[in-house]
N, C-alpha and C positions, 0 to 999 in steps of 0.2 A: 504493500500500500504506500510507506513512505518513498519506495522506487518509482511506482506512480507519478505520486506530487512531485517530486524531483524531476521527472522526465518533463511533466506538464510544463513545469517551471521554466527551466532549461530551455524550450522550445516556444514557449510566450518571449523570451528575452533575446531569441535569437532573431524572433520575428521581426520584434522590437529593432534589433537590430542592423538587419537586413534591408529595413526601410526606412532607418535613418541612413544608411549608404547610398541607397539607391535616389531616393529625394537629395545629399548631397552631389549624388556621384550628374544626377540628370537637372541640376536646377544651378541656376546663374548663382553669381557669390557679388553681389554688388556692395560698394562698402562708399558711404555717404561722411567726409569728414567737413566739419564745420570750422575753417579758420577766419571766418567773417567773426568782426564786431556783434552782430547780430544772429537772437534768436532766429533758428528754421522753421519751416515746416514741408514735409516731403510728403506729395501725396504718388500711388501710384498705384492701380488698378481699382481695388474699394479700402484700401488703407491710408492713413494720415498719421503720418510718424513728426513728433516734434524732435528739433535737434536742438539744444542751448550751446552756447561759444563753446569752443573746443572739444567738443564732444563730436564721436562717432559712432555710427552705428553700422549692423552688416545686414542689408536687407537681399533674404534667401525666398526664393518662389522660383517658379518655373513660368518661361517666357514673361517676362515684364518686358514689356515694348516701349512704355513712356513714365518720364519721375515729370514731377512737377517737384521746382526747388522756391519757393518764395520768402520774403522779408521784408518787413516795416522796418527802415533806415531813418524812421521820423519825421522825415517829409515825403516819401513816396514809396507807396509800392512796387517791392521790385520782383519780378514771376521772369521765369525760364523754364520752358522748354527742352525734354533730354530725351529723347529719340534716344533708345537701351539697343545697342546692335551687338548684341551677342549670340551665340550659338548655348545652346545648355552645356553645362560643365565648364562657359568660362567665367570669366571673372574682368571684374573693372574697377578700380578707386575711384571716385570722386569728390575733390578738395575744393571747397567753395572759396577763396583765398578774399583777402578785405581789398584788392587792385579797384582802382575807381572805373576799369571799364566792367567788371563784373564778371570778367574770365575765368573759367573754369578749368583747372586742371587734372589732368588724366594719365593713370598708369594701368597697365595689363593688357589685356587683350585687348587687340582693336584701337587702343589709345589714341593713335594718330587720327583716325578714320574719323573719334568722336571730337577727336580737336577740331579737325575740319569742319564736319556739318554743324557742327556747334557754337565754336568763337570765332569760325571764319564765313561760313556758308551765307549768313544775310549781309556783309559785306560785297564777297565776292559778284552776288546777286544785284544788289541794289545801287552799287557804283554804278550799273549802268545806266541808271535812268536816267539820268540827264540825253546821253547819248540817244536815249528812247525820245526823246520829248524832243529834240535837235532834228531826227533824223525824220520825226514825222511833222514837223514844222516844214519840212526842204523839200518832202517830195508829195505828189498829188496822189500817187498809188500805194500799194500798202506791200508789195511785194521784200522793199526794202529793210522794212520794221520787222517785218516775220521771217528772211534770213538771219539778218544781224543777232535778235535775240534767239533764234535757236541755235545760232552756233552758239552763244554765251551758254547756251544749258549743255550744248553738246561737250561744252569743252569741260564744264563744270563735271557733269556724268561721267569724263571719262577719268577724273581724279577719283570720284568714289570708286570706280570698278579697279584701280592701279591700288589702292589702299586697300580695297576690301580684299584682293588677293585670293580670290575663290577659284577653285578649278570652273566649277561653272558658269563663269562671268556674270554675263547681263542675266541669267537666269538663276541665281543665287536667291535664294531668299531674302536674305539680308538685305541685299543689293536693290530686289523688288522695291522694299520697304523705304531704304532710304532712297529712292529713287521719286517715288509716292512724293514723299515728304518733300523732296529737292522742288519738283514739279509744281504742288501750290506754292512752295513759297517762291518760284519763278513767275508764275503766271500772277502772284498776287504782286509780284514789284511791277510788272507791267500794265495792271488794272489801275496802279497809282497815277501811269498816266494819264489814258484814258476814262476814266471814270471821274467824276466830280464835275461837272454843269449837268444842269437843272435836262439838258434836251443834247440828246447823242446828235453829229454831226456823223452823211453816211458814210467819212472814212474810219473814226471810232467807232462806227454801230458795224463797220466790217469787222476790225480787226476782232475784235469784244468776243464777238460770235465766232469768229475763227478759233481763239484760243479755249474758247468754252466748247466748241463742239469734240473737236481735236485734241486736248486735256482734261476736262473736268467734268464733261456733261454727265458720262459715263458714270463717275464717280460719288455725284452730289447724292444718289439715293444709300450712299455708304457713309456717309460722314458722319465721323462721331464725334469729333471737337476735342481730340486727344491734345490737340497742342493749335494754338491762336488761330493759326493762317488760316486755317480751315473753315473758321466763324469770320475773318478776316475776307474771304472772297463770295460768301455766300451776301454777309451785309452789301460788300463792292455792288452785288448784281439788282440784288432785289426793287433799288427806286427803278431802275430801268428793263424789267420783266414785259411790261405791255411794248415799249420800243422797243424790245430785241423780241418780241413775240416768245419767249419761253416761260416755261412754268416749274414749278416746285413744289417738291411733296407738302404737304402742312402737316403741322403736328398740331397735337393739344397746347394751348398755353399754360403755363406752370403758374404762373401769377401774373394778375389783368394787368397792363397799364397803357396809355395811351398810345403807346407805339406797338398794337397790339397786329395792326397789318404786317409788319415786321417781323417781329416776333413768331408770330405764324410758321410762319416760314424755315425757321431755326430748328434744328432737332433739337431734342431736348437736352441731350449735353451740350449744344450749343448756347442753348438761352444763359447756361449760368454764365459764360462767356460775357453775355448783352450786360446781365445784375455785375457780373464783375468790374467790367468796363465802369459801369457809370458810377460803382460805389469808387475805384479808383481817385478816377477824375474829381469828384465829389470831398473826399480824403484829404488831395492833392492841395484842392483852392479852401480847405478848410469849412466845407461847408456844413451846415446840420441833415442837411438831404442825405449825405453817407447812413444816418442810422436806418435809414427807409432801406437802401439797399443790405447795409448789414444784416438786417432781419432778415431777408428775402433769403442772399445768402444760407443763413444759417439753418433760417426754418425749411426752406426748399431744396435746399441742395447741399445741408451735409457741412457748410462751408464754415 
């Protein structure tokens, strides 16, 4: 009998142990270290981990895709975006450092890759719009704007595919993904030009459409608002839906307010996007309107 319990035992612990290996052996080892000034907070999948100055912590799951790292500096909120490109079984550091551009640094796997689409990628991206805004000044047709900026993406993609170092290139996973990601926030630097008067002129209501049929159309019923751009090019589109004759899924709205045609519009990871935005802003100029959206925040969406 007591050889029994002993075997039982024995074989509960091995069990036990066999899928603490296999969850470590199959699950990403990401390790989040805080050398800012400032209290953290990391959200990422349905979790919300706080980090206090100098503290680290090692967050263990399987596929984590995106961290959300933010902090109140006292005058503004500061949110980043971290696209997680790893395979199971590796591993990342990330050190939040107190630098006034807000860089982030990276050791382990992939490190250079997340340096790139990370503190480099909306630079690399966004230098061009002037170039964009130049080029479509000078020419009457639109041929010229839709070369130019796709080589910018072309040349951009082909540093992630040399970084990411995959035997199977553009068909990587990884590569998919940051690819995904590369793409709205391309398409979202070049809706900065064209987008914003009240009435599309028809070489903007071409290009507009070009780049939405061609990158994003596809897409928009997938959107989950993992990371800004995303809530970033759906707002871009919406005042101009009737002039470019396209349409968008609606959802439920989460909470009424009078930007409620809008709203509509936004999946619902997205909306908290919209409440974030305006509590931001709100924050920023000191106003008492932030507690409106802080409740929303908090009581709607967890925040």
């Amino acid at each position: 009998m007591k050889l029994k319990k002993t075997y039982r035992y024995s074989k509960r612990i091995l069990s036990i142990l066999l899928l603490f290996l296999f969850f470590k052996i199959f699950s990403q080892q990401i390790s989040v270290e805080n050398k800012h000034l400032y209290p953290l907070e990391i959200r990422y999948k349905n979790h919300v981990v706080k980090l206090d100055k100098g503290e680290k912590k090692v967050l263990t799951d399987k596929e984590i895709d995106f961290l959300n790292i933010e902090f109140d500096n006292g005058r503004k909120i500061i949110s980043r975006d971290i696209p997680i490109l790893l395979n199971p079984n590796e591993s990342l550091t990330i050190n939040v450092s107190n630098s006034i551009d807000q860089t982030l640094e990276f050791k382990g796997n992939k490190a250079a890759l997340h340096d790139l689409v990370i503190n480099q990628q909306h630079y690399i991206l966004y230098k061009n719009v002037v170039n964009y805004q130049d080029i479509l000044n000078k020419n009457t047709n639109t041929r010229q704007l839709i070369s130019f900026s796709e080589f910018v993406l072309a040349d951009y993609l082909t540093k992630i595919k040399n970084l990411n170092a995959s035997p199977a290139g553009t068909e990587d996973k990884i590569y998919k993904r940051v690819e995904e990601y590369a793409i709205n926030d391309w398409v979202a630097s070049i809706y900065l030009v064209l987008t914003g008067q009240k009435t599309l002129d028809l070489k903007n209501k071409e290009l507009i459409l070009y780049y939405y049929n061609r990158y994003i159309k596809k897409e928009i019923p997938n959107y989950h608002c993992e990371y800004k751009v995303q809530y970033n090019i759906i707002r871009d589109l919406i005042p101009y839906t009737r002039q470019l004759n396209i349409t968008f899924p609606e959802y439920p709205v989460i909470e009424n307010t009078e930007e409620n045609k809008i709203i509509q519009y936004l999946p619902q990871s997205c909306q908290r996007f919209y409440f974030k935005n305006n509590y931001n802003y709100f924050y920023e100029i000191g106003s008492p309107k932030k507690e409106y959206y802080k409740g929303v925040l908090r009581e709607k969406f967890n925040n």
